[in-house]
C-alpha positions in Angstrom: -24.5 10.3 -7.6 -27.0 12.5 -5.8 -25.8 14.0 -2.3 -28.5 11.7 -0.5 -26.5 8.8 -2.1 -23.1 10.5 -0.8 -24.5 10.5 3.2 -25.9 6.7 2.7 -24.2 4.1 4.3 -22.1 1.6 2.6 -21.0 -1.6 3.5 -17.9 -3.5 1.9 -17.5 -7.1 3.4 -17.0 -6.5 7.7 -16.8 -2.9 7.2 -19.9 -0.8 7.2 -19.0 3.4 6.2 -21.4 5.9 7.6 -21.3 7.8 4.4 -19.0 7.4 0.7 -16.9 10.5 2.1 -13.0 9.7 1.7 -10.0 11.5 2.8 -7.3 9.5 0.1 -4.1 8.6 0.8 -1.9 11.5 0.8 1.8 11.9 3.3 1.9 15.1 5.7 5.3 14.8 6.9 3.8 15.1 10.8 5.2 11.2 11.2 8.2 11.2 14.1 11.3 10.4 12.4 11.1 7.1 12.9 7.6 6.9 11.1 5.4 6.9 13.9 2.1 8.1 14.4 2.7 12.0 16.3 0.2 13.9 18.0 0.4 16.7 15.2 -0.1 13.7 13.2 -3.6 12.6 15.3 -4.8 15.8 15.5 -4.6 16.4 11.9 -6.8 13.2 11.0 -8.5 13.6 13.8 -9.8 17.1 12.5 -11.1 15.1 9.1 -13.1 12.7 11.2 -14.7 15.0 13.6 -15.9 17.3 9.7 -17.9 13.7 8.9 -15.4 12.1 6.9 -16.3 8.2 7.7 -13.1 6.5 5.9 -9.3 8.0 6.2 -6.6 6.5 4.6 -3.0 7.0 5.7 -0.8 7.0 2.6 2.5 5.6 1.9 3.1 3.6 4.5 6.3 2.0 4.5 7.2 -1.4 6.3 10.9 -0.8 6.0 12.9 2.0 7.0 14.2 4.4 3.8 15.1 8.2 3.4 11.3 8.9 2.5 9.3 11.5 5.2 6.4 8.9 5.3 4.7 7.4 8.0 6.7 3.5 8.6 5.5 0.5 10.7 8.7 -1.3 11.0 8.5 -2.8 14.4 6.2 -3.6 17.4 7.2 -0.7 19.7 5.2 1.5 17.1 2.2 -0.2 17.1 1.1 1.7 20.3 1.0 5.0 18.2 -0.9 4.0 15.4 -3.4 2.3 17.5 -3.5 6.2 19.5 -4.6 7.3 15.6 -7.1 4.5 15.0 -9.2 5.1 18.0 -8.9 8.2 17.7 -11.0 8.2 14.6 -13.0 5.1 16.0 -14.4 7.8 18.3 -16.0 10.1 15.1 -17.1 6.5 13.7 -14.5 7.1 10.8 -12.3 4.1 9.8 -8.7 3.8 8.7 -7.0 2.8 6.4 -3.2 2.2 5.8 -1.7 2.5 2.2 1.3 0.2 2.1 4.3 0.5 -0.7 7.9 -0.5 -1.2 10.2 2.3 -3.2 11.6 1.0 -6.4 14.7 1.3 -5.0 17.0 -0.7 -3.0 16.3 0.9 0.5 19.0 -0.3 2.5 21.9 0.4 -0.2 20.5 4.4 -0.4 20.4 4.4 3.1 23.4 3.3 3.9 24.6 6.0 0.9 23.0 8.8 2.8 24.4 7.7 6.6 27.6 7.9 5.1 27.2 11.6 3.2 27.6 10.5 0.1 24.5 12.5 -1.4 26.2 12.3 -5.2 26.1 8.1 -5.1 23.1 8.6 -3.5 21.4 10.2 -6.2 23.2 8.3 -8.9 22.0 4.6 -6.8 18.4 6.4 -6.6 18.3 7.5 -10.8 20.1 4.3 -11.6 17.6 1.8 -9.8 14.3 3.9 -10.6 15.0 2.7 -14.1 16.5 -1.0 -13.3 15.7 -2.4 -9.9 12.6 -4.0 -10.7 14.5 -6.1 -13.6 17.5 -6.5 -10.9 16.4 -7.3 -7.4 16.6 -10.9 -6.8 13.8 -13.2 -6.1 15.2 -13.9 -3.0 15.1 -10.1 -1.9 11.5 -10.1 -3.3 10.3 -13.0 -0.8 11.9 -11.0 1.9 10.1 -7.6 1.1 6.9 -9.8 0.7 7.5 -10.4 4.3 8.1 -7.3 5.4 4.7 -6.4 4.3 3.0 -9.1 6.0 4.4 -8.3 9.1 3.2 -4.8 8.8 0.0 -6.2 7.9 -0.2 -8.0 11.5 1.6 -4.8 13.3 -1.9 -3.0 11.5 -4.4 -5.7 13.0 -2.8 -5.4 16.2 -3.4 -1.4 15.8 -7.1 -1.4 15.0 -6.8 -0.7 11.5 -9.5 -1.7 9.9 -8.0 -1.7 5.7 -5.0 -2.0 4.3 -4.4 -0.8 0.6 -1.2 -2.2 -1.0 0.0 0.7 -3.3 -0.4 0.2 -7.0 2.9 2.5 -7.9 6.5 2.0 -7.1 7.2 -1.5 -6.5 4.4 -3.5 -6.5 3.0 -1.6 -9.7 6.1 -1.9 -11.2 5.8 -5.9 -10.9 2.8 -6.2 -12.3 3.3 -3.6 -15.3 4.7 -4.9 -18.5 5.8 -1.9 -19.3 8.5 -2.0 -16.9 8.8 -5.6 -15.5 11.3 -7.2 -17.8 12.0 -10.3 -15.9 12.5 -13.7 -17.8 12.5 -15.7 -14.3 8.7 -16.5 -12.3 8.4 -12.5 -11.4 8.1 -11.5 -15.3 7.2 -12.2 -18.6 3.7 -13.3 -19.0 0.3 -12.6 -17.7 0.4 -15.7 -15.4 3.8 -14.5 -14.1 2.9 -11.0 -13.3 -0.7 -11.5 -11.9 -1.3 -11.5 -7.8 -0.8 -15.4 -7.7 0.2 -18.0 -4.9 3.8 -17.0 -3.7 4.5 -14.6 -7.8 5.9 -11.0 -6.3 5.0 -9.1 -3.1 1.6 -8.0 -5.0 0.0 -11.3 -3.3 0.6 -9.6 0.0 -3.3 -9.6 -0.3 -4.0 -12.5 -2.3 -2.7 -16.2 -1.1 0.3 -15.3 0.4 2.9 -18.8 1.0 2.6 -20.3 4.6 5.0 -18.5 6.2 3.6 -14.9 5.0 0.2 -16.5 5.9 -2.5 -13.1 6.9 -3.2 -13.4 10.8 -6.2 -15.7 11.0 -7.7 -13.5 13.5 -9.8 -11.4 13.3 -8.3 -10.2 11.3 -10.9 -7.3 10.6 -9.1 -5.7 7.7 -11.1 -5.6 4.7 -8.7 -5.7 1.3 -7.8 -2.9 -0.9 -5.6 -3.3 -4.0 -4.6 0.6 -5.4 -3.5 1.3 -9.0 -2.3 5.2 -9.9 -2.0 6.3 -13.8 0.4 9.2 -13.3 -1.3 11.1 -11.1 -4.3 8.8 -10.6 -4.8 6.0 -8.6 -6.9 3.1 -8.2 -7.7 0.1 -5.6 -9.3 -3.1 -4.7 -10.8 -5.1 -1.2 -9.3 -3.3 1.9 -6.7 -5.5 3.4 -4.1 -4.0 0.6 -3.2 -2.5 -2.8 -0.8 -1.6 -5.5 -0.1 0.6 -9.2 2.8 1.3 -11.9 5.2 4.1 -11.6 4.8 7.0 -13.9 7.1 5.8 -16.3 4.8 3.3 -16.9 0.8 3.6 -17.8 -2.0 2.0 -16.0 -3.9 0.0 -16.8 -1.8 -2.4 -18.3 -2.8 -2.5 -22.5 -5.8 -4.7 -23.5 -6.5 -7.8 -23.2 -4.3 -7.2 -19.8 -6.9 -5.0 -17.7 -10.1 -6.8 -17.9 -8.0 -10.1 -16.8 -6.0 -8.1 -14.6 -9.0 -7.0 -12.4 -10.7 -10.1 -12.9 -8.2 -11.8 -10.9 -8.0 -8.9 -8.0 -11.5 -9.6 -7.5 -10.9 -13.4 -7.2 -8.4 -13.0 -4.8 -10.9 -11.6 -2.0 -11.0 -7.9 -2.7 -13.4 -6.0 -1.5 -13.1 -2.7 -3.5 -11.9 -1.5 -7.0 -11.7 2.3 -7.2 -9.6 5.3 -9.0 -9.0 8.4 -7.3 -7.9 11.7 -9.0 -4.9 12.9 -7.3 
């Protein structure tokens, strides 16, 4: 790519960049400590835009609470700070992005650990489910984090975000990995069960979500991204969300998995599929 290529415009479904300069998804611990967008937080992005930057994606961005120093969109009263951060970049013509993910981990159990000062079960609930909580969490729990994402997805729209990656790593990776995902019920086993399908795993947060986790019908203006990460790499899809294995496992998936794999991303309406060294 020539650097006259780099400053030309591109345009991905409703969004149109200024230029193919991105700031990736990365966590700067200047998030309140609730999650919310800070004005340390705004300044900082704020700085990328104003250098020419013309797409900024906030990473790991959680719609539950957990222990994690990452930026969170759990509920409606913080919707007025991420929207501070949106048009904030709006004003440099630089668009945002969120980077959604789920820990591998049962959130509420570890935090409930930590409250209490129990840092030893803690740890030993945190090593324990990095190895068996996608092969444990019920389906039921599954439908309920699928949920949670949706809702963030609206709480984003609302904000003036204009993408929304789903992260390929932790959860959401882990699901679609068959490295990892063990399952015998409809999250695991084959290709068919794995894939971003109609109601499968919280991975069809950008795909054809179930009624009741249905993507706002207006605008919405987020374009779809679906992420991937090889250990320290990661990769995405259409700009409304995105997702990637955890390092225990490898990404892509092994052939014939990967060309099928992407092929069905791209049929479920996303707009981009990229990598990005991290």
């Amino acid at each position: 790519m020539t650097l006259q290529t780099l400053l030309e415009p591109l345009e991905i479904n409703h969004m149109t960049l200024k230029n193919r300069i991105m700031f990736p998804p990365m966590t700067t611990g200047y998030e309140a400590r609730d999650g919310s967008i800070t004005e340390q937080s705004i300044n900082f992005y704020k700085r990328v835009a104003e250098g020419g930057a013309s797409y900024i994606v906030l990473g790991d961005v959680t719609p539950v609470h957990t222990i994690s120093p990452t930026p969170k969109l759990v509920t409606d009263e913080q919707i007025p700070s991420f929207k501070a951060l949106a048009d904030a970049l709006h004003e440099f013509d630089c668009k945002l992005g969120l980077q959604v993910f789920h820990p591998e981990y049962d959130t509420v159990a570890v935090a409930e650990l930590f409250a209490k000062g129990d840092m030893a079960g803690a740890r030993a609930k945190l090593h324990h489910d990095m190895q068996h909580y996608i092969n444990e969490v019920t389906g039921e729990r599954l439908q309920e984090i699928l949920g949670h994402i949706t809702a963030l997805a609206r709480r984003a729209t609302q904000a003036g975000a204009d993408a929304i990656e789903v992260h390929g790593d932790r959860l959401v990776g882990s699901l679609c990995s068959p490295l990892i995902n063990q399952r015998t019920d409809e999250y695991g086993g084959s290709f068919e069960n794995r894939r971003p399908r109609r109601s499968a795993s919280p991975a069809t947060a950008w795909s054809s979500p179930p009624a009741q986790h249905r993507w706002p019908s207006t605008p919405p203006r987020l374009s779809r991204t679906v992420s991937r990460s090889l250990w320290s790499a990661t990769a995405t899809a259409r700009p409304r969300t995105s997702t990637a294995p955890w390092r225990r496992a490898t990404w892509p998936p092994p052939p014939p998995d990967t060309p099928d794999f992407v092929r069905t991303l791209m049929h479920r309406d996303s707009d981009i599929f990229h990598r990005t060294a991290e």
